[in-house]
N, C-alpha and C positions, 0 to 999 in steps of 0.2 A: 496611608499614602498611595495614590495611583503608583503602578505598576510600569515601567517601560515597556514599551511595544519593544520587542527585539524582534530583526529580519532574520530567517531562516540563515544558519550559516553556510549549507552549499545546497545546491538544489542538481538536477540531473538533467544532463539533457534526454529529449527518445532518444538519442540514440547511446547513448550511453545507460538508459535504464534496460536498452534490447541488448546488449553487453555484457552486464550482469545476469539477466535471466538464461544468456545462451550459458551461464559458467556451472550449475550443478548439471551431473552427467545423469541425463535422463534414463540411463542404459542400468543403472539401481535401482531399487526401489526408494533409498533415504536421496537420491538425487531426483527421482520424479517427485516427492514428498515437496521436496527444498521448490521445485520449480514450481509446482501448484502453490506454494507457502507466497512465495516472492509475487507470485502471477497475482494473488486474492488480495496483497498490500498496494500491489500497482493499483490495481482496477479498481478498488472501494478508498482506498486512502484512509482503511479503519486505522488504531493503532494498533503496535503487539499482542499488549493484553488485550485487547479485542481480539485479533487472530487468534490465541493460544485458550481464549473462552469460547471457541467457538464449537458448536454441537453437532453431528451429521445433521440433526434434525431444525437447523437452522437457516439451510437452505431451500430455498423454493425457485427450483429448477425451471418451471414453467413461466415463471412471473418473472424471473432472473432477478431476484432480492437475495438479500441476506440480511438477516435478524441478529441484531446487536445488542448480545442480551448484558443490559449491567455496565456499558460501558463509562465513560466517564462523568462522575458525579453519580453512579449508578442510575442513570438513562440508559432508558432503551430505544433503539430509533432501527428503522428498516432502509437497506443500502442498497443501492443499483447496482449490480455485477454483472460487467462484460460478457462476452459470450466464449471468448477465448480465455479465461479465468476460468469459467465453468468447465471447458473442456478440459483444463490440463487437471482441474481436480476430480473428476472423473475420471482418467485414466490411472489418477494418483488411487483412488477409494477400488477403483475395477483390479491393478493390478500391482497395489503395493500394500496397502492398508491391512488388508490380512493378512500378510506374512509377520506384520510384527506387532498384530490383538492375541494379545493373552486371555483375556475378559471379555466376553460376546457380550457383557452388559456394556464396557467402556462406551459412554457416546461422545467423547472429545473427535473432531474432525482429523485433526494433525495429531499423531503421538509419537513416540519415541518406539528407537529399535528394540526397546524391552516393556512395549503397547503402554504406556503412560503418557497421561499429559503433555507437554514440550510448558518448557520453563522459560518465560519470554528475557532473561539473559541468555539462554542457548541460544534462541534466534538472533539475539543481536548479536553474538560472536560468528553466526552463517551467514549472517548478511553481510558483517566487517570482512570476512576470508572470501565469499564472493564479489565481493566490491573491490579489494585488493586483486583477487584472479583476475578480473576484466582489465586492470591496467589505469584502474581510475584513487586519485588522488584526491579525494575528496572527505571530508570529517562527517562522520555520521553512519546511520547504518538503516533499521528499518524505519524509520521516521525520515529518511530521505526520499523514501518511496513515497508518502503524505504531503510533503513538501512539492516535489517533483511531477504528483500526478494534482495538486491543485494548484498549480502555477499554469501547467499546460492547459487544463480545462479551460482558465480565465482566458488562455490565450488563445483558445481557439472558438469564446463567446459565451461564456458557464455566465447566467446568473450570478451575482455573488450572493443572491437568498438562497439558491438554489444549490451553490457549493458549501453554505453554511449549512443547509440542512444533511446535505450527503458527508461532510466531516463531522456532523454531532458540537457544533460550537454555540452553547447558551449565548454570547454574545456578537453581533455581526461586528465590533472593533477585533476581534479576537480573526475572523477571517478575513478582515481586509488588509493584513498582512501581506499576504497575497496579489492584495494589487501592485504593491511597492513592489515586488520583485517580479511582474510581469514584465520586462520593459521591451518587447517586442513591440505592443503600439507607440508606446514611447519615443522608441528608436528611429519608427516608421515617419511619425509627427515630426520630429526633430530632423530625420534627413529633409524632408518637403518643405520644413517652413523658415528652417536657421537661416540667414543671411549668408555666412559664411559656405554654408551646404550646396546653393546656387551657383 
């Protein structure tokens, strides 16, 4: 039997996703960790386990991609990343990452304060405790950041081929999800044309 389309149950606004990224204290090394982690799920709209799969040698700094190895359905697909993503991981790799490699072979991107892997339930409990520090009320945690940055995209003119290839979706019903919860033009149309609205 077909599947129900289910709508995103909250989504974020900017200004509420710039909220949460100011809440890990940059002034740590596991709080610049946390900021580059949150930064890399804004800007790509990968998922967890795609964050917590991810390699130093998976970015390409020059190109500004990211290689998304094995992600769902075990597809691989390459991701456009911000420039300010880049940056905060960068300072995250420059002045935090060695303080807590045990294993100079380790190539996970993000690890733990005892240089391992991150266990993509830890991330959704950092995401949950900085979603709650900002002051935001909202159900959900790193997959609010996927929701939040492919509502904004649409609404500020994304493709929907184009955002289904950057979220890795086999199916375009599976991204046009997304349209139903853009209602910015929506809203736009409906104040101009309603009867009532004149």
């Amino acid at each position: 039997p077909k599947q129900p389309q289910k709508l995103p149950k909250a989504i974020l606004t900017v200004d509420e996703v710039e909220r949460v990224l100011a809440q890990p204290n940059i002034t740590t090394p596991l709080g610049l960790r946390d900021r580059a982690i949150f930064e890399t799920l804004y800007s790509t709209g990968i998922r967890r386990i795609e964050v917590v799969r991810l390699n130093i040698d998976d970015l390409d700094v020059e190109r500004r991609i990211l290689a998304v190895r094995e992600g769902k359905n075990r597809k691989d697909r390459f991701v456009p990343i911000g420039m300010r993503a880049l940056v905060w991981i960068a300072r995250y790799v420059e002045s935090a990452r060695d303080k807590f490699l045990l294993n100079i072979n380790e190539r996970a991107l993000f690890i733990t304060a005892h240089g391992e892997r991150l266990n993509p339930d830890s991330l959704t409990g950092y995401g949950r405790g900085y979603i709650e520090a900002a002051g935001i009320e909202k159900p959900g945690s790193c997959h609010l950041f996927r929701h939040s940055m492919a509502t904004a995209m649409l609404e500020n003119g994304a493709g929907i081929r184009y955002l289904q290839a950057i979220l890795g979706h086999t199916n375009l019903n599976t991204t046009q999800i997304y349209t139903r919860t853009s209602l910015k033009k929506l809203l736009e149309v409906h104040g101009k044309t309603h009867p009532a609205e004149k």
